[in-house]
C-alpha positions, 0 to 999 in steps of 0.5 A: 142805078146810072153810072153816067148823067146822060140828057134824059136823066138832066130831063127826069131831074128838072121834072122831079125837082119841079115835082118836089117843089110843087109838093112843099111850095107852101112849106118853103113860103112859109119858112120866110114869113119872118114875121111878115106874112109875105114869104115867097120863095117856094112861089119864086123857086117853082117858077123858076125851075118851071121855066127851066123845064120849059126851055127843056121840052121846047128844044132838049133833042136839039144841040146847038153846036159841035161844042156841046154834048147832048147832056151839055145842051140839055143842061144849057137850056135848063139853065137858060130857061131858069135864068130868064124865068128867074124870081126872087133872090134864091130863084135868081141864085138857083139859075146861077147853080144851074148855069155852073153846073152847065158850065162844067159839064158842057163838054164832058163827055161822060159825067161820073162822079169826080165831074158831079163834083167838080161840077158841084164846086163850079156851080157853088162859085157861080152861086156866090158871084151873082151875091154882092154880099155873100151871107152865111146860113142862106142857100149858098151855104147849103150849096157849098156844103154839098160840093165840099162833101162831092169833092171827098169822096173817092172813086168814079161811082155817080151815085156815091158823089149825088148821095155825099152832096145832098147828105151833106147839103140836108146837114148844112141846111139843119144848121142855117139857124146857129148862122143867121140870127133872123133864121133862129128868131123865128124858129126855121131853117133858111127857105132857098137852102130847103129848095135846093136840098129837095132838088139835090134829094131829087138828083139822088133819086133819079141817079139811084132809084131810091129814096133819100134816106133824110126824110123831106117836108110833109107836103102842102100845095100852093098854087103859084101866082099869075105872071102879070107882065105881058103885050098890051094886047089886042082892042078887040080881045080882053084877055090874055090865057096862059097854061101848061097842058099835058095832052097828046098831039091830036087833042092839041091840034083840035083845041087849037081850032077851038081857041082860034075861034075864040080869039086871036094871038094864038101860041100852042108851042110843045113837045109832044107831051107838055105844051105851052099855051098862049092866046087872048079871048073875051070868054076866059072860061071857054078858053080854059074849058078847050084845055081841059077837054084836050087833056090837063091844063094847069099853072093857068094865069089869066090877065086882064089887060085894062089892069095893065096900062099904067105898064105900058111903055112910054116913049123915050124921045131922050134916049132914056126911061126908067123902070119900075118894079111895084105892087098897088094900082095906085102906087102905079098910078103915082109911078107912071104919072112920073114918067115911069114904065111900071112892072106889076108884081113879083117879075122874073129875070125875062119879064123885066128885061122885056119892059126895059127892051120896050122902052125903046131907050138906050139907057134905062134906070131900074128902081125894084123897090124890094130886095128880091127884085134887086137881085133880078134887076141885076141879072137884068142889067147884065142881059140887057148889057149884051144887048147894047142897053145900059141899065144902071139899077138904083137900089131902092126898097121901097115905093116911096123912095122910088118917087122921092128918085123920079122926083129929081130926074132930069135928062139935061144931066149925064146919064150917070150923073142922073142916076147918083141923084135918084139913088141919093135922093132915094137914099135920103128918104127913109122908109116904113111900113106897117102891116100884121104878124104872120105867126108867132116870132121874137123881133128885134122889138120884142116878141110877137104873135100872130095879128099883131100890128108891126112897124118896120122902119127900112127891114127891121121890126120896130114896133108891135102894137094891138091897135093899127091906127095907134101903131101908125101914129106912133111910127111917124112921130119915131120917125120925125123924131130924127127930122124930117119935112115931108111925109108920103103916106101910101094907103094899101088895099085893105087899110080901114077907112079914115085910116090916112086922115088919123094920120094926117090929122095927127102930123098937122097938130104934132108936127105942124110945119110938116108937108104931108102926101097922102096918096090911095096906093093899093098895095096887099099886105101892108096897110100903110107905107110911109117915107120921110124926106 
């Protein structure tokens, strides 16, 4: 039982919680398929607090400075590295729960229970400040409830404060669905607010030895994708190898002698138990191979570097340049082709701000193109202001309202003036998708079961169909029914053939003084994006 929260415990919390959320990862993805089979964040939450824990084994014996005690720092350094590896809306918020709670216990020189609770309410007031529209029943509920409960308990006992907020935190998670009518519609708890009770559980454990007494999630893994935002790499190397390796210094050693035969680029950075490797190759599976000879290897991510052109940076001789966040080869294709660096994937906090960093520009529009990178966008924006680099994000959901905005750039016009224009002309494209349920769910169009074919038109469900092209007719006639001139079709990955021409074909003879783009976008999961102009 600790009567104080020293560095190691800070240590032991981050690779617990870590641990925790490896083991129910999948468990919290699937809590947001609503009733799109897209949810990720237990993805983003491991990925997260991954890079936290990275941050802690690169420097935890460190302090910084004279300010700092050694739990301060080791804190600080969590939270730095949850920020900069932060993914996805909850990852983003979790950074923020973190950096209050390093805020408040920077300097403390011993952390009992009435500075966990005082902590506890810095880190809830951090966690609502990085929401521009602060919603109840989600993660910041959940965090809220910990801290009110941290703040009635009586007396100096750690234990007994750690114990009372994550009681409390397990409780207020319990309610999420009678808060947030999405949550009740499709029958779970909110997914952030699952992440941050197992973590608050893990607090609990390492403080006390035991077991919560409120039984966690039966377990089921997911491995996490691969990061996919890096250098352009070296000609004469195609790949770029990353992963995690527990291994003793004197396997380490001999496998960087191997790698570096095998390539170039080399990185072998660690703690002497944890190490992060980095290195470019051509033969990706002797590079993987020398990591399990030296010990175990794991949250591997290989990237080929020919996938990644269209996100190399471009020149910004006007001082500016845009920034992309999309999924889809061709998507990319049609976003760069506009002028735009484009990130692939899910990025964190760090890999977007080090795309627009490499751009060069001084001032630098973001278009994410998703909620959840919305929310890393702009914690981008406030890193990259500390850097001199003024970002402005136009909140775009969608690819196609990204291009309908590079469409009417113009870098004749003041910056600011240019940003208005992209958000009013992303703003005036209204967006749809279609793809297929996830599970079983009620939407706001009525019930519906897994495989079925959905549209939805800017977030919500609005129409539930058996036949995929049947479904994508139907949604463009409801959405030319309320106007339109110009419609952008962007084909996914794994759209049937003949699937745009169906669609065309339809435009044409229903709605003939209609323009129609059809573009191969190559996007997972959703078949068919559409946007109306």
């Amino acid at each position: 039982m600790l009567d104080t929260l020293d560095a190691a415990a800070v240590r032991r919390w981050c690779a617990s919680g870590l641990d925790a959320l490896k083991r129910h990862q999948g468990e919290i993805d699937d809590l947001n398929v609503y009733p799109v089979p897209d949810g990720d964040t237990g993805t983003n939450l491991v990925l997260t607090l991954t890079s936290a824990q990275q941050a802690l084994a690169m420097d935890l014996d460190t302090v910084a400075d004279g300010t700092s005690t050694a739990h301060g720092h080791a804190l600080r350094l969590m939270a730095r590295g949850a920020l900069l590896g932060a993914r996805g809306n909850s990852g983003v918020i979790l950074s923020q729960i973190l950096r209050g709670l390093a805020d408040a216990l920077a300097t403390t020189a011993a952390v009992r229970g009435p500075e966990l609770a005082a902590a506890l309410r810095a880190a809830t007031t951090a966690a609502y400040a990085a929401v521009a529209r602060p919603v109840e029943g989600t993660l910041l509920t959940v965090v809220s409830a910990a801290a009110e409960a941290a703040e009635q308990v009586d007396g100096e006992q750690l234990a007994a404060v750690a114990r009372a907020a994550s009681g409390a935190a397990a409780q207020a998670l319990a309610r999420t669905p009678e808060q947030l009518p999405a949550l009740a519609r499709a029958g779970v708890v909110d997914a952030g607010g699952q992440g941050l009770c197992l973590l608050l559980d893990a607090l609990v454990e390492v403080i006390t030895g035991e077991h919560p007494e409120h039984p966690a999630p039966a377990a089921r893994i997911v491995p996490p994708p691969a990061s996919a935002v890096r250098e352009t790499g070296s000609a004469e190397y195609a790949y770029e190898v990353q992963f995690l390796l527990d291994a003793e210094p004197e396997a380490v050693r001999r496998m960087r002698d191997t790698l570096g035969a095998l390539g170039d680029s080399l990185v072998v950075v660690g703690d002497g138990d944890t190490w992060q490797v980095h290195v470019h190759v051509n033969d990706v599976g002797a590079a993987i191979e020398a990591g399990v000879v030296a010990g175990r290897p794991y949250q591997i991510s290989v990237t080929r570097f020919a996938d990644q052109r269209a996100a190399a940076p471009r020149p910004a001789p006007d001082g500016r340049a845009a920034v992309v966040v999309a999924a889809g080869a061709g998507i990319a294709e049609l976003l760069a082709g506009e002028g735009a660096v484009v990130v692939p994937g899910s990025p964190s906090t760090g890999e977007l701000l080090d795309a627009v960093r490499a751009t060069g520009a001084a001032q630098v529009v973001v278009l994410p193109n998703d909620p959840n990178a919305q929310a890393v966008a702009n914690q981008v924006a406030e890193e990259a202001y500390r850097l001199g680099v003024k970002v402005s994000v136009v909140p775009t959901r969608s690819p196609v309202q990204a291009l309908a905005a590079l469409a009417v750039r113009d870098a004749r016009r003041h910056f600011e003036d240019d940003v208005i224009a992209m958000a009013e002309a992303a703003g005036a494209c209204r967006y749809a998708e279609v793809c297929h349920a996830g599970r079983d769910a009620l939407t706001v169009a009525g019930p519906c079961h897994a495989g079925d074919v959905l549209a939805l038109v800017e977030g919500e469900v609005h129409l539930i169909g058996a036949d995929l092209t049947d479904t994508c007719v139907a949604l463009v006639d409801r959405l030319l029914g309320g106007g339109g001139e110009l419609v952008t079709l962007l084909v996914g990955a794994d759209a049937p053939d003949g699937l745009a021409d169906a669609v065309h074909t339809h435009i044409a003879r229903r709605w003939p003084f209609v323009e129609v783009q059809a573009y191969p976008g190559g996007q997972p999961r959703y078949p068919l994006l559409v946007g109306v102009e």
